[in-house]
N, C-alpha and C positions, 0 to 999 in steps of 0.2 A: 339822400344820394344825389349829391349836384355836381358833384366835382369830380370824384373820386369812387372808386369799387372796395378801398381801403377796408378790411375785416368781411367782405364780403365772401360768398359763396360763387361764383362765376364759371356756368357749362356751355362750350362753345362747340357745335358741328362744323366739321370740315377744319380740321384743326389742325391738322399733320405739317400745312403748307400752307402758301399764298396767303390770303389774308386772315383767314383764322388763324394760323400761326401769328400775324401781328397783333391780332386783336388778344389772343392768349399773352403776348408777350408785353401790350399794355397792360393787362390785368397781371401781372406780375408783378411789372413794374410801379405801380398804384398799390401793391400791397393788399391784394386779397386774400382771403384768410384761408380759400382753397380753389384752385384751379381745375378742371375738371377737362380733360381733351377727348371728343369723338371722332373719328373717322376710319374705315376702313383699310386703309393701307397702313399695314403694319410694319414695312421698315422706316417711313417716311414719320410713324407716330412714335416712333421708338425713337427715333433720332431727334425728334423736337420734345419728348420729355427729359430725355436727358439734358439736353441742353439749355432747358429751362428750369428744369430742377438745377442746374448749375448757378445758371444767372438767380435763382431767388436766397440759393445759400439759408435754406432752412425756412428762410421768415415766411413763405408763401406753401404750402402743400399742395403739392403735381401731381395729379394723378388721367390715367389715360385707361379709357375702354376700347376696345376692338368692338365697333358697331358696325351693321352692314342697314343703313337708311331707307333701304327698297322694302324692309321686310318689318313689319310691324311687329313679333313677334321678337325678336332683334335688339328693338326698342326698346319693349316693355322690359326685357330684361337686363338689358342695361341700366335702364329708373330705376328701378327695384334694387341693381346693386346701389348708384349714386343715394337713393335714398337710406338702406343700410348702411352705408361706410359713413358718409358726410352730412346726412341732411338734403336736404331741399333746399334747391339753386335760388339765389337771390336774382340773380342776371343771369337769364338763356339767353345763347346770339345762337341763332337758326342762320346758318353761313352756311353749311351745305348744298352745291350745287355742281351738276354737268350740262354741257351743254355739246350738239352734233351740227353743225353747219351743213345740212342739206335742203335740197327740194322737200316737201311734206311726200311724194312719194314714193322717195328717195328713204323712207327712213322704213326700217323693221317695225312690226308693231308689236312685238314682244323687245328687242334687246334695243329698241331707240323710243318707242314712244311711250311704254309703259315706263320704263327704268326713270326715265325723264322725267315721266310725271308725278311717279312717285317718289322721287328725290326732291324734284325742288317744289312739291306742289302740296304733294301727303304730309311727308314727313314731318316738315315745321308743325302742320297739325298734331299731329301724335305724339310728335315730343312735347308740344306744349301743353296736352293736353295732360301729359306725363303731370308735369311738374306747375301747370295752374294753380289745382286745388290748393296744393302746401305752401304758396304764394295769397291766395286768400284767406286761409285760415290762419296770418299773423298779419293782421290791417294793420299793426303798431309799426311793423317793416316795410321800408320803402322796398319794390320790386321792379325789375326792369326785363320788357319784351326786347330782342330788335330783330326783327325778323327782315334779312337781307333778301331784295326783290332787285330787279333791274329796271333802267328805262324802258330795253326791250318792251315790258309790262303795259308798256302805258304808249306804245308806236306801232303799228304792223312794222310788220320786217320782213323780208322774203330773207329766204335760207336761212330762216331760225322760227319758223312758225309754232315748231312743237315746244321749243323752251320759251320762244312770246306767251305759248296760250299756260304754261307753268305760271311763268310769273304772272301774267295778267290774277290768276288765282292765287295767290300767294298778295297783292295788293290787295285786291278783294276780301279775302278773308282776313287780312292783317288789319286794317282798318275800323272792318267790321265789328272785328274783336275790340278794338281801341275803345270802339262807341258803347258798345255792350258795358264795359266793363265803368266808366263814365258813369252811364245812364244807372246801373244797379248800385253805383256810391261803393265801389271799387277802388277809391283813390289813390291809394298804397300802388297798385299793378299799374306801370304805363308801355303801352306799347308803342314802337319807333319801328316804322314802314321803309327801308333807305333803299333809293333807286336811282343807282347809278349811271352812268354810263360806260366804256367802255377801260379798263384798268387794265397796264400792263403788267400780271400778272403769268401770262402767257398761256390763261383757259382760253384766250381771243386771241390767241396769236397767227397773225395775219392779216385779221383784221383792223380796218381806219375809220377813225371818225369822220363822220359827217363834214362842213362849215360851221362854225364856232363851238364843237364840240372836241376837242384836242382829246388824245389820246392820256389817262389821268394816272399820275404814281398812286401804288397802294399805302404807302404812308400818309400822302396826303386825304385821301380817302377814308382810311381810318380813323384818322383824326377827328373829322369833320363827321364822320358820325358816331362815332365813340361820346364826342359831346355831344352831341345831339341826343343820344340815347340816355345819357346821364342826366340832362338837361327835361328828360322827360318831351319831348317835341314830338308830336305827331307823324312829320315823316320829314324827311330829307331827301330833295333833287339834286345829283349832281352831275354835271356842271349846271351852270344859271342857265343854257340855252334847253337844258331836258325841260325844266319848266316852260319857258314860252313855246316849244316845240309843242307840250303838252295843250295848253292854249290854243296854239292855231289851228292843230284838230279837233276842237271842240266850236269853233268860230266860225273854219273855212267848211264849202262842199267838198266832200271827195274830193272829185277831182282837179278841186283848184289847189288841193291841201297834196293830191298826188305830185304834179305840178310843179310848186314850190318845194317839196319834200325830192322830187329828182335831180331839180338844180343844186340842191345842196347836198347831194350826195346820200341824202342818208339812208334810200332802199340799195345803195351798193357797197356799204358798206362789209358785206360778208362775203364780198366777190372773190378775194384771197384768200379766205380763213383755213387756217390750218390745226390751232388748236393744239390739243398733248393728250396725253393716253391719259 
């Protein structure tokens, strides 16, 4: 699996819209052998499997579960069907995610910091954890993680503290997993960590990049880790300055790294943020 999902299995969270909707619609387009949609809003998932059960005109099998992510019990029985109807996913994309632009104490700690954490923090856990095993128990099949994190993960950030400290865990664990799987001669399973930065999809809407962090289309963005993920790659930064951003926090002091990091805008960056329901 270098190039292509072609005859593949493919289960992607957050799939109704924004970019798991693209990322469904590249596996479509690529000819995988069944398409698998999760997310909880049900007119939004209705209206993207039809529409993609159009565009694949039979050659691709659509199918869509009504999940709710926060609730692991949710999950499990949603695997249980996936694994009844189709089998066991060759490619999970763990693309699921909300985020709230406020002060940390500004935020509920039941319907903002909990919800939060176990959307973008739990869940890729548990779904993966879903569908791992049946992923190791055919080493003759390539298999593919991508567990979608942000740069967030990897910067402090005022007014996104509780979605920073999600993804920071979501890198963390994604990673970890990568080495794990490596070390115990897992070859077939490769996990792909992507950490973008800010994509006009309009989950960030109001929000501005930093200095040379422009504001990135979701096509281009799926692209760029769609191979990457196919490619088997360890993780993907993007744009090029999340990387050297990443570097001069590991290099400077604090406060010299605060300093440069306020000149370029990038702890004001959620000064606007508006967002979408």
């Amino acid at each position: 699996m270098t190039r292509t999902v072609a005859g593949a299995t493919v289960l992607i969270t957050g799939a109704a819209m924004g970019m798991g909707r693209l990322y469904a619609e590249r596996a479509v387009r690529e000819g995988a052998r069944h398409v698998i949609l999760w997310d909880h809003d049900r007119p939004a998932l209705a209206a993207t499997l039809a529409e993609l059960r159009a565009a694949a005109s039979g050659a691709t099998a659509v199918h869509s579960h009504i999940v709710d992510l926060s609730d692991l019990g949710s999950i499990a029985q949603a695997a249980q069907k996936v694994r009844k109807d189709v089998g066991n996913p060759d490619v999970l994309v763990n693309n699921a995610g909300i985020v709230r632009g406020a002060l940390f104490w500004e935020h509920d700690n039941g319907a903002d910091t909990r919800t939060i954490m176990q959307v973008n923090a739990l869940a890729p856990m548990y779904v993966t954890r879903e569908f791992l095993p049946g992923m190791l128990a055919r080493p003759y099949r390539a298999a593919r993680i991508l567990n979608v994190a942000s740069a967030a993960g990897m910067l402090s950030q005022p007014r996104m503290s509780v979605y920073a400290a999600s993804k920071w865990a979501v890198i963390g664990w994604s990673d970890s997993l990568r080495l794990e799987l490596e070390r115990e001669d897992h070859g077939n399973v490769k996990v792909t960590t992507a950490a973008p930065s800010f994509i006009s999809t309009g989950m960030f809407e109001g929000a501005r990049g930093p200095m040379l962090t422009p504001v990135m289309t979701p096509d281009y963005v799926v692209d760029r880790v769609w191979r990457a993920m196919l490619a088997g790659r360890p993780s993907v930064l993007l744009p090029w300055s999340v990387g050297l951003a990443r570097v001069l926090t590991g290099v400077l002091p604090v406060r010299v790294w605060d300093a440069v990091a306020g000149r370029m805008g990038v702890y004001d960056t959620m000064n606007d943020f508006t967002g979408r329901d």
